[in-house]
C-alpha positions as CSV (number, residue, x, y, z in Angstrom):
1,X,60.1,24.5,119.6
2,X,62.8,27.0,119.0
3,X,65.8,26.7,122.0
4,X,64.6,30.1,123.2
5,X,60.6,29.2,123.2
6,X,61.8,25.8,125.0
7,X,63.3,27.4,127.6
8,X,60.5,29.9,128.3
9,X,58.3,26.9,128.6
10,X,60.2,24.7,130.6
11,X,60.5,27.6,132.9
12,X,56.7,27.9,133.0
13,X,56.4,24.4,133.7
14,X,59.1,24.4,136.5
15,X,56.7,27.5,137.9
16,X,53.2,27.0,137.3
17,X,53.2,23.2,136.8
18,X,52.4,21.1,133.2
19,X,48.9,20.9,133.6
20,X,48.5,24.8,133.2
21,X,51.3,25.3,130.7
22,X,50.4,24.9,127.0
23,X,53.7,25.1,124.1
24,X,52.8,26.7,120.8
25,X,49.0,26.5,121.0
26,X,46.9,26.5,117.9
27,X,44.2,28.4,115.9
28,X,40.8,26.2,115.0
29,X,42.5,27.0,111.5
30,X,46.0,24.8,112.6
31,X,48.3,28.1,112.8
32,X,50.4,29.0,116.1
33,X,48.6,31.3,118.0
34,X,51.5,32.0,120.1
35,X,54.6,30.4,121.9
36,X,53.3,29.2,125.3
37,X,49.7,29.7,126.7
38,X,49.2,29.6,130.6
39,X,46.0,29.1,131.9
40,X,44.6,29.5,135.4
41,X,41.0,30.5,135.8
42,X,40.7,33.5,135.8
43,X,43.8,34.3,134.1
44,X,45.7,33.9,130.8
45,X,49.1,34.8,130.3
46,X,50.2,35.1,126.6
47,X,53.8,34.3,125.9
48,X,56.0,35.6,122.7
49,X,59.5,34.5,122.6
50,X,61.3,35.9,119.8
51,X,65.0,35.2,120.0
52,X,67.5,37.5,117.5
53,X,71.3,37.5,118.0
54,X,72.3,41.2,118.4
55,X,76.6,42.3,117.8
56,X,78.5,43.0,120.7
57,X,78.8,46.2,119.5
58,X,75.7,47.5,117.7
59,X,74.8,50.8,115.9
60,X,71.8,52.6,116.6
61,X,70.6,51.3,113.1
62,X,71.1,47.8,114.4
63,X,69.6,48.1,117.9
64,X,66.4,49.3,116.2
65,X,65.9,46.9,114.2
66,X,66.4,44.5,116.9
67,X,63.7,46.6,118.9
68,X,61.6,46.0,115.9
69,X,62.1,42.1,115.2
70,X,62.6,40.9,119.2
71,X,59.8,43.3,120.6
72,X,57.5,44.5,118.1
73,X,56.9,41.5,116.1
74,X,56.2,39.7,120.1
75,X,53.9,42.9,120.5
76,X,51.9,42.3,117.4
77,X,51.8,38.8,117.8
78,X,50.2,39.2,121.6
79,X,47.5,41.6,120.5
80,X,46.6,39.3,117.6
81,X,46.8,35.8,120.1
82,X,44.4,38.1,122.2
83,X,41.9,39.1,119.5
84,X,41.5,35.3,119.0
85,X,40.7,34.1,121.9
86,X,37.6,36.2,122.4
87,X,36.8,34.1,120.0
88,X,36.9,30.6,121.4
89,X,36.5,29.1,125.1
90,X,39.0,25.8,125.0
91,X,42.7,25.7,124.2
92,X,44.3,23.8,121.2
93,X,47.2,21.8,122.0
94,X,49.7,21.7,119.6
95,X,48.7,18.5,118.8
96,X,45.3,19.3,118.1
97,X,44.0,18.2,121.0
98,X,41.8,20.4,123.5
99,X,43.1,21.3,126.2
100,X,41.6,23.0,129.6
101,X,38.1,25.4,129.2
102,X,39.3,29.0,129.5
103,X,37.4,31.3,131.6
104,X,34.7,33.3,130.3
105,X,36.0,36.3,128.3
106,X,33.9,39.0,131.0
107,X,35.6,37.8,133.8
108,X,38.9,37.3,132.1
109,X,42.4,38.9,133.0
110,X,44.9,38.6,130.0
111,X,48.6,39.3,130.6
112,X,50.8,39.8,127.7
113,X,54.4,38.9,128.0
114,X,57.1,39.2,125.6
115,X,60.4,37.5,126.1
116,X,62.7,39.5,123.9
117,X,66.3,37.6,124.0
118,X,69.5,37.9,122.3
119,X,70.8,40.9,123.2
120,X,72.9,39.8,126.4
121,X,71.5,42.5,128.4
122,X,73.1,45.4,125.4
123,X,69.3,46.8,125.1
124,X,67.3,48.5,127.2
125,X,63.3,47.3,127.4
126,X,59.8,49.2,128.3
127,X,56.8,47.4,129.3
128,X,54.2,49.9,128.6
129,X,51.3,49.8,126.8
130,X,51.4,49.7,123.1
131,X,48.2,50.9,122.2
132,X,46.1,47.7,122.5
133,X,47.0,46.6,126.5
134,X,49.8,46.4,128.7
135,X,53.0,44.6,127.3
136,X,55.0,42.8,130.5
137,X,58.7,43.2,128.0
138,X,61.5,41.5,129.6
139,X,64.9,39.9,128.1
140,X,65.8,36.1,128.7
141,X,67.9,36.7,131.9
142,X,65.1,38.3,133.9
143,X,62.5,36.4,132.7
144,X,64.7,33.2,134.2
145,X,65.0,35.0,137.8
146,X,61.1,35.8,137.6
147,X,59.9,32.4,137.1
148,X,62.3,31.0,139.8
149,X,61.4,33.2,142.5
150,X,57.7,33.7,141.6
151,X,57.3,29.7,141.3
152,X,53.4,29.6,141.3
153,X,51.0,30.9,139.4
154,X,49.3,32.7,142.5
155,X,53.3,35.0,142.6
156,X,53.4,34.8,139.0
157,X,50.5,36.7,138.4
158,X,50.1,38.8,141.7
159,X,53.3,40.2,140.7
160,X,52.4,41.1,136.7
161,X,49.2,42.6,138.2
162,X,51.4,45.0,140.7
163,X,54.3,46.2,138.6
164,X,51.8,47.0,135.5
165,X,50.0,48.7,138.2
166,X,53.4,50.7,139.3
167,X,54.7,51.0,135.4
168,X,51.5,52.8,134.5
169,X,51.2,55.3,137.5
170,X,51.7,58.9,136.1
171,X,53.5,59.8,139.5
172,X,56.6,59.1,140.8
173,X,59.0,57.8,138.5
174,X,61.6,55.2,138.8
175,X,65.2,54.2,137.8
176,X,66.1,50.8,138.5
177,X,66.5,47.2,136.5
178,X,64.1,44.3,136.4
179,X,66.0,42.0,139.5
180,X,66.1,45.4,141.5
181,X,62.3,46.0,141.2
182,X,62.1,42.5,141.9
183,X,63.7,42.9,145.3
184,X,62.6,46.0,146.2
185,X,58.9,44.1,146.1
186,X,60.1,40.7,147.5
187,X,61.7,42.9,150.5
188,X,58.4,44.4,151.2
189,X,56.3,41.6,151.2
190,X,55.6,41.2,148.1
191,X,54.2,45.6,147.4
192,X,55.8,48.4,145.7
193,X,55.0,50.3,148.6
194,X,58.6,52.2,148.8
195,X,58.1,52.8,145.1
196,X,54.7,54.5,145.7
197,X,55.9,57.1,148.3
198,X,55.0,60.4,146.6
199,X,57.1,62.3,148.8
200,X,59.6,61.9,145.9
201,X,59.2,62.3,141.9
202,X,62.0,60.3,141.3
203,X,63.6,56.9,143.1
204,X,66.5,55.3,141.8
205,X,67.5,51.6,143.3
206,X,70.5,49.9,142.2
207,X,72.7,46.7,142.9
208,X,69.8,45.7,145.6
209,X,69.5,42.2,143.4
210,X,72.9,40.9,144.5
211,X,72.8,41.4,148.2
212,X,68.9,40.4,148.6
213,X,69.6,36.9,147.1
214,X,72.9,36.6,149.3
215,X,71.1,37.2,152.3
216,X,70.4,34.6,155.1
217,X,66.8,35.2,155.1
218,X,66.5,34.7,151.6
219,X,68.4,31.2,151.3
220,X,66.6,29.7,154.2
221,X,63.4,30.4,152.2
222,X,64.7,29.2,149.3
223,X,65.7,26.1,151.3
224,X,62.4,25.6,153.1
225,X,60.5,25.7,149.6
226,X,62.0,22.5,148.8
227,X,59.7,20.5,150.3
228,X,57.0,22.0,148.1
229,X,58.8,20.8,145.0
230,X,58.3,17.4,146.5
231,X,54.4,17.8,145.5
232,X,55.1,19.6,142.0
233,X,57.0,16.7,140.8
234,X,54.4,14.4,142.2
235,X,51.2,16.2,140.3
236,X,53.4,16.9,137.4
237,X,54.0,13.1,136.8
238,X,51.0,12.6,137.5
239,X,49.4,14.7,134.7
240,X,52.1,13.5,132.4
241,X,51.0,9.6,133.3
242,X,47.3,10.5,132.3
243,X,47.9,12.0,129.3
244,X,49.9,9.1,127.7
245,X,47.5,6.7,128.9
246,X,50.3,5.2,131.9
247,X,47.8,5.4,134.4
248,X,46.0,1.8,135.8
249,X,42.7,3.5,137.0
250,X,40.1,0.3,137.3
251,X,36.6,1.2,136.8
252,X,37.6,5.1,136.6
253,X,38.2,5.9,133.1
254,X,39.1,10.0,133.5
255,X,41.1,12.1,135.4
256,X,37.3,13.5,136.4
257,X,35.9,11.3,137.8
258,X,38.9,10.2,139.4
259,X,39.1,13.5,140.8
260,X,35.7,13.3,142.7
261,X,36.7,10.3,144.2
């Protein structure tokens, strides 16, 4: 893996735990399909990490072009990762293993998530969607705070479901960067609800990001989830133990049958 599709996957390992998280999954015919592959029944969350150094100081000429390389090539590679996996029901490790069943394609919810980095923050990004679905776009910075305060796949996804939800209204419109929406729905547990007040075409929110994470509330929380890490670790090592053969199970010879134990 690249540094930057590393990072993204490590990050989805620290938040939704090995056993769901898949690096550069494959096609039947040994191509990538895409960077990292989460899978949760009934969800799937695509990943496309496409890391391009941007200048300090770029020209229109160059910032386009980034657009182009960091987000559209992500785009087309998430509509293209999707399109396949109508196609199949099982994952392909990138060893060419198979991994967990995915769920059936009727009852399916696929997220599509870019992770456009590079630019230190220079560019601005728009989820939206591109013709072909909703695109979740969001640089390397944001991406980090995401999967550290959404750290399960339960947040993860609840939240991709709301803010595509707010993104696409036609209504009121709002002004406001990716850690302030972020707060603004951590504040009210976990809705957009101030952000769907139509008493208002237009809400701006800035610079809640810094004084929401500083606040006492907050780090007792944060403190308090510890314990759950405790149990992460636990079931993490204990998926990594099965699947290079470190486990001493006696007359069980699978994680499935040792599971109905």
């Amino acid at each position: 893996m690249t540094p930057s599709e590393r990072f993204v996957h490590e990050l989805c390992q620290t938040a939704f735990l090995s056993l769901w998280t898949y690096p550069n999954p494959k096609r039947r015919d040994g191509k990538e399909l895409c960077d990292v592959l989460t899978v949760c029944q009934p969800d799937v969350i695509i990943f496309s990490v496409k890391d391009i150094i941007l200048n300090d100081d770029p020209t229109k000429t160059e910032i386009d072009r980034w657009r182009r390389r960091a987000v559209g090539k992500s785009i087309s590679q998430l509509y293209g990762a999707e399109r396949y996996l109508r196609t199949t029901d099982t994952v392909i490790s990138s060893d060419g293993g198979f991994g967990v069943a995915l769920p059936e394609v009727e009852g399916r919810k696929v997220h599509r998530v870019a992770v456009a980095a590079g630019s230190n923050g220079i560019v601005s990004l728009q989820s939206q969607d591109f013709g072909k679905g909703f695109v979740q776009v969001f640089d390397e910075q944001t991406f980090w705070t995401l999967a550290r305060d959404l750290d399960t796949i339960t947040d993860f996804v609840e939240y991709l479901n709301d803010r595509e939800a707010l993104l696409l209204l036609q209504g009121p419109r709002v002004i406001s960067t990716d850690e302030d929406i972020l707060a603004v729905y951590l504040m009210n547990n976990r809705s957009f609800a101030p952000l769907l007040d139509k008493n208002y075409d237009l809400k701006i929110f800035m610079d809640i990001w810094p004084g929401f994470v500083h606040d006492p509330q907050y780090q007792l929380k944060k403190a308090a989830d510890k314990e759950s890490y405790i149990w992460d670790n636990l079931i993490s090592q204990f998926h990594e133990d099965c699947l290079k053969g470190n486990m001493e199970l006696g007359d069980l010879n699978s994680i499935d049958q040792l599971t109905r134990v």
